[in-house]
MMTF fields as JSON, N, C-alpha, C and O atoms, coordinates in Angstrom:
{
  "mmtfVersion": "1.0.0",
  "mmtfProducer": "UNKNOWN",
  "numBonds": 479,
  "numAtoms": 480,
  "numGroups": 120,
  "numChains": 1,
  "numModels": 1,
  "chainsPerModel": [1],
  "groupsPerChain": [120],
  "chainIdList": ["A"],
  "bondAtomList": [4, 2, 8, 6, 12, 10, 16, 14, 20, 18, 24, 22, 28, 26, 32, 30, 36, 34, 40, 38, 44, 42, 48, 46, 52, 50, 56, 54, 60, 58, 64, 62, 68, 66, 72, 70, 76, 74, 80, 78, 84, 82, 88, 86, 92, 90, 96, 94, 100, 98, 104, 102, 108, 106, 112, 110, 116, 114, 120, 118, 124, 122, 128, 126, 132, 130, 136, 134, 140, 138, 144, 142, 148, 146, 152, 150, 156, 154, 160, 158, 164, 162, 168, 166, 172, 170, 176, 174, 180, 178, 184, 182, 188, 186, 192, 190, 196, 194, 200, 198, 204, 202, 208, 206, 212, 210, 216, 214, 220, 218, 224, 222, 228, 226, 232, 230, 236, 234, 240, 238, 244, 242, 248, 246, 252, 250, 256, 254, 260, 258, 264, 262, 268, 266, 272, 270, 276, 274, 280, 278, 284, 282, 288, 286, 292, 290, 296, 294, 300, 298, 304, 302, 308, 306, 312, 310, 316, 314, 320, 318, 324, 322, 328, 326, 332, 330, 336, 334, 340, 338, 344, 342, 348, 346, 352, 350, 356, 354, 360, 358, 364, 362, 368, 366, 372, 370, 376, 374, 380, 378, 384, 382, 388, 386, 392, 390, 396, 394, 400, 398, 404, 402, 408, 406, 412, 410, 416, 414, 420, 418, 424, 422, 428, 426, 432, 430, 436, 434, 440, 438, 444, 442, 448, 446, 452, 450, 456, 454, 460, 458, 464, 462, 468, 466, 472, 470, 476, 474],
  "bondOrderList": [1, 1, 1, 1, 1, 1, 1, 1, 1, 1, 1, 1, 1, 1, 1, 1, 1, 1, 1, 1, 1, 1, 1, 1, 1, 1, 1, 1, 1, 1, 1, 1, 1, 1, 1, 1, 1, 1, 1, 1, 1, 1, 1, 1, 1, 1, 1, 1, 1, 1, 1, 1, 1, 1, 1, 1, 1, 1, 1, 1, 1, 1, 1, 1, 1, 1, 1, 1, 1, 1, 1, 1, 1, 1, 1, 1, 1, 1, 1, 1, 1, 1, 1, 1, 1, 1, 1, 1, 1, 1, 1, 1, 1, 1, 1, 1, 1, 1, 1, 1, 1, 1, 1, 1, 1, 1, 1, 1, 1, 1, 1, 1, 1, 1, 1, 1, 1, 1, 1],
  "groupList": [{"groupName": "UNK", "atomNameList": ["N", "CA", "C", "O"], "elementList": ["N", "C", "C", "O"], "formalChargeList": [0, 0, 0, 0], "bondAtomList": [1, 0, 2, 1, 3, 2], "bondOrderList": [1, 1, 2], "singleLetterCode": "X", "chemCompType": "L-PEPTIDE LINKING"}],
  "groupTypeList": [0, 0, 0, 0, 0, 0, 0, 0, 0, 0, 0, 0, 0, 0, 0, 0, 0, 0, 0, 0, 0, 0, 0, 0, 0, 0, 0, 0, 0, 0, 0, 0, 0, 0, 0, 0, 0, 0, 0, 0, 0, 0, 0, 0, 0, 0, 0, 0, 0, 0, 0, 0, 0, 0, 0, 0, 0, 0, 0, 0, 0, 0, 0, 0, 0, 0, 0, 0, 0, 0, 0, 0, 0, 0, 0, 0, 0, 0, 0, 0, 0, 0, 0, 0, 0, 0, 0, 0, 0, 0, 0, 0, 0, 0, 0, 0, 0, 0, 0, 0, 0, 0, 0, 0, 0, 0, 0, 0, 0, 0, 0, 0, 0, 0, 0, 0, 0, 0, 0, 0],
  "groupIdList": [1, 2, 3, 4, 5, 6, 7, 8, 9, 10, 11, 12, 13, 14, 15, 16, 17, 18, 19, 20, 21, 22, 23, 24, 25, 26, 27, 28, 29, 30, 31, 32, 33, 34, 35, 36, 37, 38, 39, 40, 41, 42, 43, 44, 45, 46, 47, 48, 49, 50, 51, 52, 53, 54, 55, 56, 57, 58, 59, 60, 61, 62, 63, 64, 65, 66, 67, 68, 69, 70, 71, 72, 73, 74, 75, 76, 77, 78, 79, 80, 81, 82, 83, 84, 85, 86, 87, 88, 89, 90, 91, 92, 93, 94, 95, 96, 97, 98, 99, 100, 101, 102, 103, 104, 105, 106, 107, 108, 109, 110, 111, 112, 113, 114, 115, 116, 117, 118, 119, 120],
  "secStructList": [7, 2, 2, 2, 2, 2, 2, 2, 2, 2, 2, 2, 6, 1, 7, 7, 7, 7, 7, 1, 1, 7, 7, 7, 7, 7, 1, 2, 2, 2, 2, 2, 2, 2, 2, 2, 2, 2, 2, 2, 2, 2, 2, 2, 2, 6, 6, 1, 1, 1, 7, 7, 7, 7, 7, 7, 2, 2, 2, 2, 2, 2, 2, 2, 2, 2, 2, 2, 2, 2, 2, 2, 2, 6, 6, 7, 6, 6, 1, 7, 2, 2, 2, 2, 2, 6, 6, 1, 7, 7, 7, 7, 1, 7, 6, 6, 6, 7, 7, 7, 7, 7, 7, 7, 7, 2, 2, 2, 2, 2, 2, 6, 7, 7, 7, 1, 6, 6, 6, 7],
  "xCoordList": [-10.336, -10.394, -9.175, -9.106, -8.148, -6.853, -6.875, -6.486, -7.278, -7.36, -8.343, -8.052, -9.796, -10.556, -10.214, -10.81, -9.326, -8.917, -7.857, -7.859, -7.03, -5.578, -6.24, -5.927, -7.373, -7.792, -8.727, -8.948, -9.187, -10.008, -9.273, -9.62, -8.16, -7.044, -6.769, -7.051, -6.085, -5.229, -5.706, -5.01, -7.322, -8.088, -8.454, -8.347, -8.94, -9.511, -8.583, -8.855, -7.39, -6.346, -5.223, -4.751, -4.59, -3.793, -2.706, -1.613, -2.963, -1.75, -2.043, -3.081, -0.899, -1.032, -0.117, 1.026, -0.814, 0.168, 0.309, -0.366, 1.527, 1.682, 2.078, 2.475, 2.125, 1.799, 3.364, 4.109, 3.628, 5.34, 4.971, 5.844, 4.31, 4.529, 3.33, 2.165, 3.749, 2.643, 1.557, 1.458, 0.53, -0.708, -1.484, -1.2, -2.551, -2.89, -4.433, -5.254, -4.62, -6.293, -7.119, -7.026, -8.168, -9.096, -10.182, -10.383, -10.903, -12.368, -13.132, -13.483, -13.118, -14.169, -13.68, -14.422, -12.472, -11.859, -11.393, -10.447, -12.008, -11.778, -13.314, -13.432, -14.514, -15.868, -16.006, -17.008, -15.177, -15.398, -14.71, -15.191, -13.715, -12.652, -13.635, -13.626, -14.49, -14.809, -15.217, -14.84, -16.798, -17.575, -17.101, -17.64, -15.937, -15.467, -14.233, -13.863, -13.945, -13.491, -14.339, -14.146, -15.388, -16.289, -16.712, -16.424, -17.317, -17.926, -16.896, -17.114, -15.461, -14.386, -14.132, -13.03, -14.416, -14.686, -15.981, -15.798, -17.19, -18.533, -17.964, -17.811, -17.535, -17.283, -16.389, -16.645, -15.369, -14.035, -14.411, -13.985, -15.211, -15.735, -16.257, -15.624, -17.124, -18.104, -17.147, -17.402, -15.764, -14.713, -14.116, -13.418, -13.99, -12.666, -13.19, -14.412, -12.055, -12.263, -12.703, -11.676, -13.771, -14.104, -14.764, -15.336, -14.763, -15.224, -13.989, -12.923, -14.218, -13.742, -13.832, -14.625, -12.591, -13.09, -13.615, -13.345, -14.345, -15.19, -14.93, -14.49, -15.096, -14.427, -14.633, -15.685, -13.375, -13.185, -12.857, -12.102, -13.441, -13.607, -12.202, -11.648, -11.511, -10.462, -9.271, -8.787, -9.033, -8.145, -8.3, -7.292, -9.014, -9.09, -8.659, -7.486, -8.961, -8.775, -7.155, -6.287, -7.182, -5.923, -4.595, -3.445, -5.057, -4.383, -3.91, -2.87, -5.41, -5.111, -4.296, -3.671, -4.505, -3.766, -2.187, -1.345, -1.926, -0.532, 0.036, 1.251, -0.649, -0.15, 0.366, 1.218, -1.124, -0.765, -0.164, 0.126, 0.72, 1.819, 3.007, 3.827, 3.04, 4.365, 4.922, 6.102, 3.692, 3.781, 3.964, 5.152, 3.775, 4.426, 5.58, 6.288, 6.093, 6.894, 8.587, 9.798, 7.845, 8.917, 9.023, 9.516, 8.739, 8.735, 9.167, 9.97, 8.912, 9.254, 10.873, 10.678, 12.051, 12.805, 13.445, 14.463, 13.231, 13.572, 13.263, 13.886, 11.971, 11.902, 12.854, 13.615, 12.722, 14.031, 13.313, 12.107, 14.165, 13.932, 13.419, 12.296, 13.712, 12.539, 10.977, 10.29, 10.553, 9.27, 8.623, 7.425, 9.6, 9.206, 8.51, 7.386, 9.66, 9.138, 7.986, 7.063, 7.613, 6.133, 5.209, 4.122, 5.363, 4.182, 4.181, 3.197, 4.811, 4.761, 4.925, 5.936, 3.844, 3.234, 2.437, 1.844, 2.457, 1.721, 0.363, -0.008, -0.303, -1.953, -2.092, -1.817, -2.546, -2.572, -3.913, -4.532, -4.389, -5.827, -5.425, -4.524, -6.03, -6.639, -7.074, -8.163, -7.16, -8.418, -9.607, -10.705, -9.466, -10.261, -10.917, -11.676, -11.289, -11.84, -11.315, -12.049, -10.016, -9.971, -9.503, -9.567, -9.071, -8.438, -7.45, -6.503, -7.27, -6.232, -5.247, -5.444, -3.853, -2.951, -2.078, -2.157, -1.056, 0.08, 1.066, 1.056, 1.788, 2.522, 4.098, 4.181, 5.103, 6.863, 6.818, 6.176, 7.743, 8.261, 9.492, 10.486, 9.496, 10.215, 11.903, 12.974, 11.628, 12.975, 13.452, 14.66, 12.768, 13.527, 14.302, 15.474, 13.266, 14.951, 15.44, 15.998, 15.48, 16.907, 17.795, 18.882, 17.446, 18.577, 19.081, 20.123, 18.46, 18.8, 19.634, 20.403, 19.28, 20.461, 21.319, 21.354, 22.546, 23.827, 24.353, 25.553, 23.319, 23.854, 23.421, 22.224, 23.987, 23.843, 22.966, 22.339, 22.972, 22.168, 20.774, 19.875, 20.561, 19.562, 18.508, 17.3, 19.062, 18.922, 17.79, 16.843, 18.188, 17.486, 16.244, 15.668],
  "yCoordList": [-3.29, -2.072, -1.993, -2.327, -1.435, -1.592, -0.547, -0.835, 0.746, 1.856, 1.38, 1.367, 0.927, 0.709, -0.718, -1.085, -1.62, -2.732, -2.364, -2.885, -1.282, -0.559, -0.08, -0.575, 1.112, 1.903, 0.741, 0.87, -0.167, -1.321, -2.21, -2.53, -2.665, -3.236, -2.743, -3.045, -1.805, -0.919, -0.078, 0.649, -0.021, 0.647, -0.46, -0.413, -1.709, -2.789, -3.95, -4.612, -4.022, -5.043, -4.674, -5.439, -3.437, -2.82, -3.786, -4.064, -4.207, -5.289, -5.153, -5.558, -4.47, -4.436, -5.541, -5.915, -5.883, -6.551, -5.478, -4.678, -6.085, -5.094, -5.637, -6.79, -5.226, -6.444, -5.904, -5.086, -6.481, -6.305, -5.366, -4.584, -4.841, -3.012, -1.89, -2.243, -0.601, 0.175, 0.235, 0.414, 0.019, 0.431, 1.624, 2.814, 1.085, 2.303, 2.568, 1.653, 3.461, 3.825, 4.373, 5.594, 3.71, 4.125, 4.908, 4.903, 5.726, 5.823, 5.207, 5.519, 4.411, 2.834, 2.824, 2.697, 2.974, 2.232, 3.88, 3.951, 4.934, 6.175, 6.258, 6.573, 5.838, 5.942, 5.243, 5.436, 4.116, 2.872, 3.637, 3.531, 4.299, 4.677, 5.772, 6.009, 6.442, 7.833, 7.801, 8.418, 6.536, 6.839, 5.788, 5.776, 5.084, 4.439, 5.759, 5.899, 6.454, 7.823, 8.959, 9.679, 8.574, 9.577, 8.858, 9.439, 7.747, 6.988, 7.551, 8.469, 6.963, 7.099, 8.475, 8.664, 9.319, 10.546, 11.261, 12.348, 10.786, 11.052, 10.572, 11.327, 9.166, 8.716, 9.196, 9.398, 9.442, 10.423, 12.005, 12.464, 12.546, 13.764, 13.761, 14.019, 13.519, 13.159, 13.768, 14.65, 12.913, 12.893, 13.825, 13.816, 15.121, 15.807, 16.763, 16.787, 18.049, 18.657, 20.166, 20.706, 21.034, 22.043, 21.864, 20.787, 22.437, 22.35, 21.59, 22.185, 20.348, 20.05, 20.805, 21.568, 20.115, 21.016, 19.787, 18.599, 20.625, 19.727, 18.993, 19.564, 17.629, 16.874, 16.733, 16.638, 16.741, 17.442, 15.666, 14.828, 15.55, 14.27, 14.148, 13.048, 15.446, 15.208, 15.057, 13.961, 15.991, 16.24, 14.534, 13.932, 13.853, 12.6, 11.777, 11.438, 11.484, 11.028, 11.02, 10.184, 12.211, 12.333, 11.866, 11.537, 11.943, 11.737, 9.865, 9.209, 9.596, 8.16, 7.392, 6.333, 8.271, 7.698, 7.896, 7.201, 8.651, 9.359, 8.385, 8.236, 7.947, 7.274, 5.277, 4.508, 5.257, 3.979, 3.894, 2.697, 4.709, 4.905, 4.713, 3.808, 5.565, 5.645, 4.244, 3.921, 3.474, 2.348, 1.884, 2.182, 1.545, 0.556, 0.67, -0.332, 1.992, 2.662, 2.463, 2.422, 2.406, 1.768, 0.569, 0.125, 0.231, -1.889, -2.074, -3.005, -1.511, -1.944, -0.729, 0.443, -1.11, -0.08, -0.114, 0.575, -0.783, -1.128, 0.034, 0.162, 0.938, 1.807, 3.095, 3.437, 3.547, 4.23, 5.811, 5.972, 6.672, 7.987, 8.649, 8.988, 9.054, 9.352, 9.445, 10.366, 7.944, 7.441, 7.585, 7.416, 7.922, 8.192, 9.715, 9.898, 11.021, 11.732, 11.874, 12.325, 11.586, 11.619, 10.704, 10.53, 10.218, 9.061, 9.887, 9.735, 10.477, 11.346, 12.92, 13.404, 13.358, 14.745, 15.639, 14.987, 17.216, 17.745, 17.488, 17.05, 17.755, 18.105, 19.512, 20.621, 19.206, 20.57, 21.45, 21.906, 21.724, 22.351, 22.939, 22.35, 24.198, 24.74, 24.69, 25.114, 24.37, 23.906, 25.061, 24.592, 26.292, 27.323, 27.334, 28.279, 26.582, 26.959, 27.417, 27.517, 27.652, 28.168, 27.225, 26.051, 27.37, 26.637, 26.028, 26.505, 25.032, 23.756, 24.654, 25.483, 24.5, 25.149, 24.174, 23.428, 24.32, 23.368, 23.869, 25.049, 22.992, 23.396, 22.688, 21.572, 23.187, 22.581, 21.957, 22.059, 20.991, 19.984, 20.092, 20.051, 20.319, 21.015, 20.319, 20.912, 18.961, 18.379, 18.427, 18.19, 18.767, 19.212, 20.755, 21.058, 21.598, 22.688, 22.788, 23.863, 21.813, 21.864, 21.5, 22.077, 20.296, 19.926, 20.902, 20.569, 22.056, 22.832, 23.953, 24.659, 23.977, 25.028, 24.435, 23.222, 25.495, 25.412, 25.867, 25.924, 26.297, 26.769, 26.166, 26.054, 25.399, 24.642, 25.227, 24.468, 26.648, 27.231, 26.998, 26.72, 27.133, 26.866, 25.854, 26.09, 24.72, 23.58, 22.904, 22.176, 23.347, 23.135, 23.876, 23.572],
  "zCoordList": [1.392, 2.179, 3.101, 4.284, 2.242, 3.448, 4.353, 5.485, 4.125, 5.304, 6.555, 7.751, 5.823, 7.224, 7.682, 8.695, 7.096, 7.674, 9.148, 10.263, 8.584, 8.941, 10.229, 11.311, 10.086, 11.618, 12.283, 13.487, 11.741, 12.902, 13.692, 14.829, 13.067, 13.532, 14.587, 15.747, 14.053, 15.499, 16.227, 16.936, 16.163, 17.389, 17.877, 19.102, 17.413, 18.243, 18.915, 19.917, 18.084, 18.376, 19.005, 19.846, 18.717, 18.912, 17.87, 18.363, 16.675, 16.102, 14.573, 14.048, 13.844, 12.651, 11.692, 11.951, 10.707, 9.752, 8.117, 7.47, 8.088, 6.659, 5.652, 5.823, 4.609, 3.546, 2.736, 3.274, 1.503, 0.975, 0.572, 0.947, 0.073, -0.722, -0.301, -0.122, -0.18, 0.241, -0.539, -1.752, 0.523, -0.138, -0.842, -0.707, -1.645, -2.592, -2.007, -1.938, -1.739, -1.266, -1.839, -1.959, -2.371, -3.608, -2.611, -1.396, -4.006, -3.581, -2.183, -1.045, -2.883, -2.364, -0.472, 0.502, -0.518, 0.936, 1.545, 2.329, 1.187, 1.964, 2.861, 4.045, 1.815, 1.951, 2.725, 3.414, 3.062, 4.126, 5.417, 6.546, 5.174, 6.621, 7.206, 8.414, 6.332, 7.116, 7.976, 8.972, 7.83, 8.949, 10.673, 11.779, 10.137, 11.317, 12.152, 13.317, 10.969, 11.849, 12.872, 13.851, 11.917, 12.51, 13.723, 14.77, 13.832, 15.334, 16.051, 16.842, 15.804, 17.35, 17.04, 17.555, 16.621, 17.159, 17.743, 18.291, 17.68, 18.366, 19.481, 20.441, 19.538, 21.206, 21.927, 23.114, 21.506, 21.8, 22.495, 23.555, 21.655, 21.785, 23.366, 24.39, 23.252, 24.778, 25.904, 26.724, 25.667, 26.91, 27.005, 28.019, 26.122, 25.869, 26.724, 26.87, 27.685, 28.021, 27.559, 27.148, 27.464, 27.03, 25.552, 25.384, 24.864, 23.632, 22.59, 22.43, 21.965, 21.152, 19.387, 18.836, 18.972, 17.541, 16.291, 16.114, 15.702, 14.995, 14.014, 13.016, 13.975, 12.977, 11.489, 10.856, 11.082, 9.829, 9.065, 9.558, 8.155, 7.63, 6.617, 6.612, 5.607, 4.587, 6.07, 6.351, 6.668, 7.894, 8.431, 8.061, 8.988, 9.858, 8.182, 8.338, 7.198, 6.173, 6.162, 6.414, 5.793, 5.295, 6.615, 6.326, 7.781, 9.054, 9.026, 9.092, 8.885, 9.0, 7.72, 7.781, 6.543, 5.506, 5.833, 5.266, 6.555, 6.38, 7.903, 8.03, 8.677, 9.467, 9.298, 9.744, 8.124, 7.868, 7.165, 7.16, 5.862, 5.128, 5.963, 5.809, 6.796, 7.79, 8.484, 8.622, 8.898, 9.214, 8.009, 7.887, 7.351, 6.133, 5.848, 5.752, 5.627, 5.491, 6.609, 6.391, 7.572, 8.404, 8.748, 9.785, 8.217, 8.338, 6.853, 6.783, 5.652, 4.304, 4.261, 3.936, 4.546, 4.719, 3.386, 3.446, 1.835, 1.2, -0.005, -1.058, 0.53, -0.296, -0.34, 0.565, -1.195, -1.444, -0.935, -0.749, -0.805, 0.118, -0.683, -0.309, -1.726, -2.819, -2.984, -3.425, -2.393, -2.562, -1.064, -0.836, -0.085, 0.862, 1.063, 1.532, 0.487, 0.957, 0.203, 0.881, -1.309, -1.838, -1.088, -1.639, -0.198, 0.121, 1.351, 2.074, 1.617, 3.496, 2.673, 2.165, 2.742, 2.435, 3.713, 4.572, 3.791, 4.643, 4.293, 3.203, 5.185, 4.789, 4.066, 4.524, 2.928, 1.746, 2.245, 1.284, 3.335, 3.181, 4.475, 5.073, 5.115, 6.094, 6.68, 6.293, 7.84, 8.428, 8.872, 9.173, 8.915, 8.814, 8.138, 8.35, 6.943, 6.179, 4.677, 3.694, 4.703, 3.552, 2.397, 2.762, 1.172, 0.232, 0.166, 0.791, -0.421, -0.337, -0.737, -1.626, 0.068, -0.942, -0.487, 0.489, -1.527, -1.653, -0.32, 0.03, 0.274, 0.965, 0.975, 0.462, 1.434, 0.909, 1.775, 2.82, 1.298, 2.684, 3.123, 2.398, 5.02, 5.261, 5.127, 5.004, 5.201, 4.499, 3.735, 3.73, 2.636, 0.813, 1.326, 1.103, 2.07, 2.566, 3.506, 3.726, 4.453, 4.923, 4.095, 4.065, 3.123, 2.498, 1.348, 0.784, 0.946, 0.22, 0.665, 0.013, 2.089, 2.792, 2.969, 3.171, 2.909, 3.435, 4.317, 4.583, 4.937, 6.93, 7.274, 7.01, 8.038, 9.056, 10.294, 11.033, 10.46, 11.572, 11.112, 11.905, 9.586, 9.364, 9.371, 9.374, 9.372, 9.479, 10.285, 9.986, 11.234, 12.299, 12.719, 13.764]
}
């Protein structure tokens, strides 16, 4: 279970280790991350000011996957930029409610422009 190993770690220890190549997250070890997402968000909740918004299980999923990638990701600097930007993706869904849609990444166009004003 490397995801719920990944968020217990570094909510309880504050100390991650990372292993030589990025990890792959099955089934099995999303079903394990959810409901430890979900607790530190019941407890979290309690504290927040005004109405919090309601926790969204693919959104916290997909959050924590994309964070413990990044961390690997910057400690394994060996992978090539390529494999980076597929392993660092937006969140494809809505959170309103509506349908997953694909979305661009905004680094593939900058690098496709050629203004520089644009760029940025």
């Amino acid at each position: 279970m490397v995801l719920a190993g990944f968020i217990q770690a570094l909510l309880h220890d504050g100390q991650l280790t990372v292993e030589s190549a990025p990890a792959a997250f099955d089934a099995a070890d999303l079903d394990a991350t959810a409901p430890i997402l979900q607790a530190y968000y019941n407890d979290d909740v309690q504290e927040m000011p005004f109405r919090a918004p309601a926790f969204h299980r693919e959104a916290a999923l997909w959050a924590t996957r994309h964070l413990c990638t990044a961390v690997q990701l910057t400690v394994l600097r060996h992978i090539p930029e390529e494999e980076v930007q597929v392993a660092l993706t937006d969140f494809p869904a809505s959170l309103s409610g509506g349908q997953a849609e694909p979305k661009s990444n905004p680094a593939q166009s900058r690098r496709a422009s050629s203004d520089p004003a644009e760029a940025k």
